[in-house]
C-alpha positions in Angstrom: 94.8 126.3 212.4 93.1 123.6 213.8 90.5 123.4 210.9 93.2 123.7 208.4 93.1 121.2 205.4 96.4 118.6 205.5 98.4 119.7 202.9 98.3 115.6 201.6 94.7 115.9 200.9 93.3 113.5 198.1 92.4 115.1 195.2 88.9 115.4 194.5 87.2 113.4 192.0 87.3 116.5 190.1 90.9 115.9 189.3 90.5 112.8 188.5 90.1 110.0 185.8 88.2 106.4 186.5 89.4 103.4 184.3 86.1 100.8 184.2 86.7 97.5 183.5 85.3 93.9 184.1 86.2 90.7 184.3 83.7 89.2 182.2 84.3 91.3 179.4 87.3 89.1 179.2 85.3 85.9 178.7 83.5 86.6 174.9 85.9 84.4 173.2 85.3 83.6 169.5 88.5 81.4 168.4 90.4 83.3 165.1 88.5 86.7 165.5 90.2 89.4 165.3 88.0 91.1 168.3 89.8 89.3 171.1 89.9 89.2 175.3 93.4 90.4 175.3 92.3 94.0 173.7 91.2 95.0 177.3 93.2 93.0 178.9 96.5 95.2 177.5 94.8 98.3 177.5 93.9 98.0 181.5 97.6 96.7 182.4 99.5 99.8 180.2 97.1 102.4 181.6 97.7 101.5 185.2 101.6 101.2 184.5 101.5 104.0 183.0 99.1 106.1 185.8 98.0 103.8 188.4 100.4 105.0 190.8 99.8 108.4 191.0 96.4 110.2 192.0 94.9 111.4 188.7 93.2 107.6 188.1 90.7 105.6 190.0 89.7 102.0 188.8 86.3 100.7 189.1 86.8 96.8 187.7 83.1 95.6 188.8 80.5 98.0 187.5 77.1 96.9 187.5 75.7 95.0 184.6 73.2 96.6 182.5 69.7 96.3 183.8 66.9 95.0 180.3 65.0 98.0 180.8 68.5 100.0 179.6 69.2 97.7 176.9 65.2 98.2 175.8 65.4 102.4 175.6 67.9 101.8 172.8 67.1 98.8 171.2 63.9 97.3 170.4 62.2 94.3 172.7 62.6 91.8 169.4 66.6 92.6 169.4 66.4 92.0 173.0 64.8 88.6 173.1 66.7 87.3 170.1 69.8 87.9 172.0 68.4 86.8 174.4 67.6 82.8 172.9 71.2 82.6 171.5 72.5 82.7 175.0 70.7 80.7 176.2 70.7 78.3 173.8 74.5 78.8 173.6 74.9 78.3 177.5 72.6 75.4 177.8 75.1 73.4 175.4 78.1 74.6 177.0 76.7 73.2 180.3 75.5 69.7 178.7 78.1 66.8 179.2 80.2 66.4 175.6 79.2 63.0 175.1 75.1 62.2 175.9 73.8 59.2 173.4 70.3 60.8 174.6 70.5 63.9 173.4 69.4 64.5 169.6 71.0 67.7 168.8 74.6 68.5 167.8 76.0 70.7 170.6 77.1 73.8 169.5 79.6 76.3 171.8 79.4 79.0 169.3 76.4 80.5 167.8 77.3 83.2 164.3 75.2 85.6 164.4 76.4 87.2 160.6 80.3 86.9 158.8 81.6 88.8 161.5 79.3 88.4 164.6 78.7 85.5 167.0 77.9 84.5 170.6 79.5 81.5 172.9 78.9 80.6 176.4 80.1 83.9 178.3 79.1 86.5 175.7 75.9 87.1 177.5 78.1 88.2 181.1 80.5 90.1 178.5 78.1 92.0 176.8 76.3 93.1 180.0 79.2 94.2 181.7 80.1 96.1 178.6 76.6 97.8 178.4 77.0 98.1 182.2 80.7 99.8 181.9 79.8 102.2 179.4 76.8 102.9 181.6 79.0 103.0 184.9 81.2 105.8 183.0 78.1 107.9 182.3 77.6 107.7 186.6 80.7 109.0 187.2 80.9 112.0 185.4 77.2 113.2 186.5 76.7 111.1 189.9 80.1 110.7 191.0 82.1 114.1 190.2 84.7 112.6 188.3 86.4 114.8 185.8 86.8 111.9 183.2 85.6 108.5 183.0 87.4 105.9 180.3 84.8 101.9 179.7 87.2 99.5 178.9 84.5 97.4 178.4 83.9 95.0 175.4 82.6 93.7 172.7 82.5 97.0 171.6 78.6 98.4 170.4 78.5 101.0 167.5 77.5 98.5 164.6 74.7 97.3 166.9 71.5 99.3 165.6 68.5 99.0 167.5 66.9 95.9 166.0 70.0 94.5 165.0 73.3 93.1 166.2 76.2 93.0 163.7 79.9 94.2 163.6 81.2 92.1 166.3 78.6 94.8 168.4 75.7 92.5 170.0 74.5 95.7 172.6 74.8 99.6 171.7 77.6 100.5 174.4 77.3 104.5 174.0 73.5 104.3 173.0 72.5 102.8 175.9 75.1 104.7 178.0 73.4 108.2 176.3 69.9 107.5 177.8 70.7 106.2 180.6 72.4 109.5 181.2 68.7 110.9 180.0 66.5 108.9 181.8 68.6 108.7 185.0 70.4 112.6 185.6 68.1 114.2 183.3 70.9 115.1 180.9 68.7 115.8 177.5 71.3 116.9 174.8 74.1 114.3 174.7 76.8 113.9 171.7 78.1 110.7 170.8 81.8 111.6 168.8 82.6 108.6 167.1 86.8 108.0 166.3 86.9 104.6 165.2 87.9 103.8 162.0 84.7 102.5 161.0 81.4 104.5 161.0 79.0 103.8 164.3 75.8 103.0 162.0 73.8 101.7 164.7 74.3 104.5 166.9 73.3 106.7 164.1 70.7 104.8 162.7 68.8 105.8 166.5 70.2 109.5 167.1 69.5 110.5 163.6 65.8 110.3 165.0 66.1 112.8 167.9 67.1 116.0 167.7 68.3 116.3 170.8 71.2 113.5 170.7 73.8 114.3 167.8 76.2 111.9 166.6 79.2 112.6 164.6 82.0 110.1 163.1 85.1 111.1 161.2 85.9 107.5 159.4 87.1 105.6 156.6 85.2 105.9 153.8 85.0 104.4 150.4 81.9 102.1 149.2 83.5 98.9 149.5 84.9 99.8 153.5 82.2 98.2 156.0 79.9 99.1 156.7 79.3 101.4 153.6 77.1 104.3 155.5 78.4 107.6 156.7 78.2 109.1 153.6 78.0 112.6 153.0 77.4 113.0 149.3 76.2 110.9 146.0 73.5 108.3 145.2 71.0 107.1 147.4 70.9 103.2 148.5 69.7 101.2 151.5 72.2 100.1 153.9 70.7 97.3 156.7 67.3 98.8 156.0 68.4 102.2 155.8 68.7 105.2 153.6 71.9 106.4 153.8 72.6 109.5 151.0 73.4 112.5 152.7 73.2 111.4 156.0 72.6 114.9 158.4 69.8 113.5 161.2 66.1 115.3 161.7 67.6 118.5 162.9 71.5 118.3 161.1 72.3 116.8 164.2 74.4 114.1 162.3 77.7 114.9 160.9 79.8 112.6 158.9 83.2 112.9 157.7 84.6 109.8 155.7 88.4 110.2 154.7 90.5 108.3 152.3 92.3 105.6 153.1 96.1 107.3 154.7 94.2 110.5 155.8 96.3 110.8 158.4 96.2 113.2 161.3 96.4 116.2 159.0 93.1 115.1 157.6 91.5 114.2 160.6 92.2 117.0 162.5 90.6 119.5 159.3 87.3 117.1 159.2 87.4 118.3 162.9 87.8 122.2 162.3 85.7 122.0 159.4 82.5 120.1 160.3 82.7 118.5 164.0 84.1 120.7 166.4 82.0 123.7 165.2 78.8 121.1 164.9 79.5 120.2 168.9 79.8 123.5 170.1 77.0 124.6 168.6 75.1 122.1 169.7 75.8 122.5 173.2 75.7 119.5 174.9 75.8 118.2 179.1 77.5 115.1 177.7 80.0 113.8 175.6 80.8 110.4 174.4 83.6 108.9 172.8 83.2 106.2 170.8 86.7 105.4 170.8 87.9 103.1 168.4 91.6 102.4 167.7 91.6 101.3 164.8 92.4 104.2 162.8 96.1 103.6 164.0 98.7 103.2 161.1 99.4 99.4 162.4 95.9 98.5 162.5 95.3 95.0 160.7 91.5 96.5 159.9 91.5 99.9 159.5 94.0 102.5 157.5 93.7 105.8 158.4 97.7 105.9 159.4 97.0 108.1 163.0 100.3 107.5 165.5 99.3 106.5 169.1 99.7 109.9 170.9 97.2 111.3 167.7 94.6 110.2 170.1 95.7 112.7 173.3 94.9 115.6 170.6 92.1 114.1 169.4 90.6 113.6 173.1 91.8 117.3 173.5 90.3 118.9 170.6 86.8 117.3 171.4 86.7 117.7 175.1 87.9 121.7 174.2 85.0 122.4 171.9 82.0 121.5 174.7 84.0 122.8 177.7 80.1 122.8 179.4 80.1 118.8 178.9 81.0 116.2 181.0 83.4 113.7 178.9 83.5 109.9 178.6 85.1 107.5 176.7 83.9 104.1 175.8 86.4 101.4 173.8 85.0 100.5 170.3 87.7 98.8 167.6 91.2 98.4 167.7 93.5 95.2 167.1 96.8 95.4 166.8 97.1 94.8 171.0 101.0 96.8 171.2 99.6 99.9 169.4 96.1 100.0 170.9 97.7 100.2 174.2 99.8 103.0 173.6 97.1 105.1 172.2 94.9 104.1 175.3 97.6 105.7 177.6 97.7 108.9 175.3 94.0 108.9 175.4 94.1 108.5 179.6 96.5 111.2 180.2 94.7 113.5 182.4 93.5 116.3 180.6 94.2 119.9 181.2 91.2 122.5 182.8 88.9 123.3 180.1 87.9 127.1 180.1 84.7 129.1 179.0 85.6 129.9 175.2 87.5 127.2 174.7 85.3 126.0 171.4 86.6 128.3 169.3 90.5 127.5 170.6 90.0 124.0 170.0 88.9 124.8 166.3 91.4 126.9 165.5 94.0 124.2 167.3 93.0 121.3 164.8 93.6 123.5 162.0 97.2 124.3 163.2 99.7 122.5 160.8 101.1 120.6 163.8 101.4 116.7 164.7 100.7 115.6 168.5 103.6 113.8 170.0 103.8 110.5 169.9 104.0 108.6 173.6 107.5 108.4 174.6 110.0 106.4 174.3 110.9 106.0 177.8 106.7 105.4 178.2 106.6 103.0 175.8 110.0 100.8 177.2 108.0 101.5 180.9 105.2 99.6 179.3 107.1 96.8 177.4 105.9 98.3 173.9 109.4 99.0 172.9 110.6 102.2 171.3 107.8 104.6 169.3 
């Protein structure tokens, strides 16, 4: 017996789920946005109540920040520099004293960028630890052995298209995160599912390109919702410098599923049966990404798709069950109403159940089930300070 294992062995990564986070991603502070520091900062402290004391999570809360030649395989060297200037421009003010009689420009801590999209003194650290997070998670799923990894990393990086930041996105989180996972482990087919409330049109507007990324986005529709692409069916019209009618990628390796506003979980989970889930499996992937946006919860300020907080454990479920082959990670995108986002984060963390050989075809035929996921608990949510579900 004297090789025996101890029967208190740590689990293996295997078993096991790593929260990312980072400090700086705290610091990208634009005053009445509704994209603010405290998203991640409730997100982290619920999912460690909720499963930091057990041994199912592992926290990571100083990944590496994303190197320029990641940033440049997604997005193009003129995206790059331009972010680049405003940073330093914005940095350069933010370090000159308030009141110099010998300077002859207005000092300026925020730069806008568009309506929705601007840069101040730390959103250069922010954005490179968010790029570096979502990069991080990517690592520990093919370097590491981790079953799961979850980026709670911002700003978030879906709107950001490759010669363009907009959206409150600045850097492509997942798109970066997808060829790093390329260029570094060799992974070729990687799927980017994108559950935030609006459609990722900068992470389509590269993958649609390639057939051997596919991206797929269940999401609000409707012409006047932002940011207007996603579309499925009607007239053709140009979107930030793109077509966008019929939207299916060089190889149909694009699939979009815009709802109605109230879709609910009943209609999310059949534009999962019907199109996604058999689209994933089919295309087979070594990795998975989760654009995870939570702002398709009922008490979203944004977004109106009416899903519950525990929606998002099935929804994790269903996606991880149709590319049982994959390696699955998670990387935040919208979300902000703070209580609610941090109760579907837990849902989302819970540690997930072995996925089996033939479980595709299981998780297809669970979405179409006329069933609602529980909500978190309760008992959870008093545990947390969220008050009752």
């Amino acid at each position: 017996m004297a090789n025996a294992a101890p029967t208190n062995a740590a689990p293996t990564n295997a078993t096991r789920t790593l929260l990312i986070t980072h400090p700086a991603c705290a610091g990208h502070h634009i005053a009445h946005h509704p994209e603010q520091p405290k998203r991640v900062v409730a997100i982290e402290a619920a999912v460690v109540a909720a499963y930091g004391d057990n041994k199912d999570l592992a926290r990571d809360a100083c990944p590496a920040d994303a190197p320029r030649d990641a940033l440049l395989r997604f997005h193009g060297e003129r995206h790059v520099a331009r972010l680049e200037g405003l940073f330093d421009r914005v940095e350069a003010d933010a370090r000159a004293p308030p009141f110099d009689p010998a300077r002859t420009k207005k000092r300026r801590p925020m730069l806008s960028i568009d309506d929705d999209t601007a840069v101040m003194a730390k959103s250069r650290a922010a954005a490179l630890a968010s790029c570096g997070g979502a990069m991080r998670a990517v690592d520990a799923v093919l370097r590491d052995g981790y079953g799961n990894a979850f980026a709670c990393v911002r700003p978030p990086g879906h709107h950001a298209t490759p010669t363009q930041a907009m959206g409150f996105c600045l850097f492509n989180n997942v798109g970066v995160a997808a060829l790093h996972a390329r260029e570094t482990y060799g992974v070729r087919r990687v799927a980017v599912v994108d559950v935030d409330v609006h459609h990722g049109n900068g992470t389509e507007a590269y993958f649609r390109d390639d057939a051997e990324l596919f991206y797929a986005s269940f999401h609000q529709g409707g012409g006047d919702f932002y940011p207007g692409t996603g579309l499925t069916r009607g007239s053709a019209k140009v979107v930030n410098g793109a077509r966008v009618a019929g939207e299916t990628g060089v190889a149909r390796n694009v699939v979009n599923c815009p709802l109605a506003k109230g879709a609910g979980l009943r209609g999310v989970r059949r534009c999962l049966a019907d199109k996604i889930l058999p689209a994933l499996a089919t295309f087979d992937p070594g990795l998975v990404i989760l654009s995870l946006g939570f702002d398709a919860l009922a008490k979203d300020p944004i977004g109106g798709l009416d899903l519950a907080p525990g929606d998002y454990a099935e929804i994790t479920r269903l996606v991880a069950a149709a590319a049982p082959a994959a390696k699955l990670v998670s990387v935040l995108e919208g979300g902000y109403d703070v209580r609610e986002i941090s109760r579907a984060a837990v849902a989302h963390a819970r540690p997930p159940g072995p996925r089996a050989p033939g479980a595709a075809a299981a998780a297809a035929a669970a979405a179409r089930a006329p069933r609602r996921a529980p909500a978190i608990s309760d008992d959870l949510g008093r545990e947390l300070g969220l008050g009752p579900g």
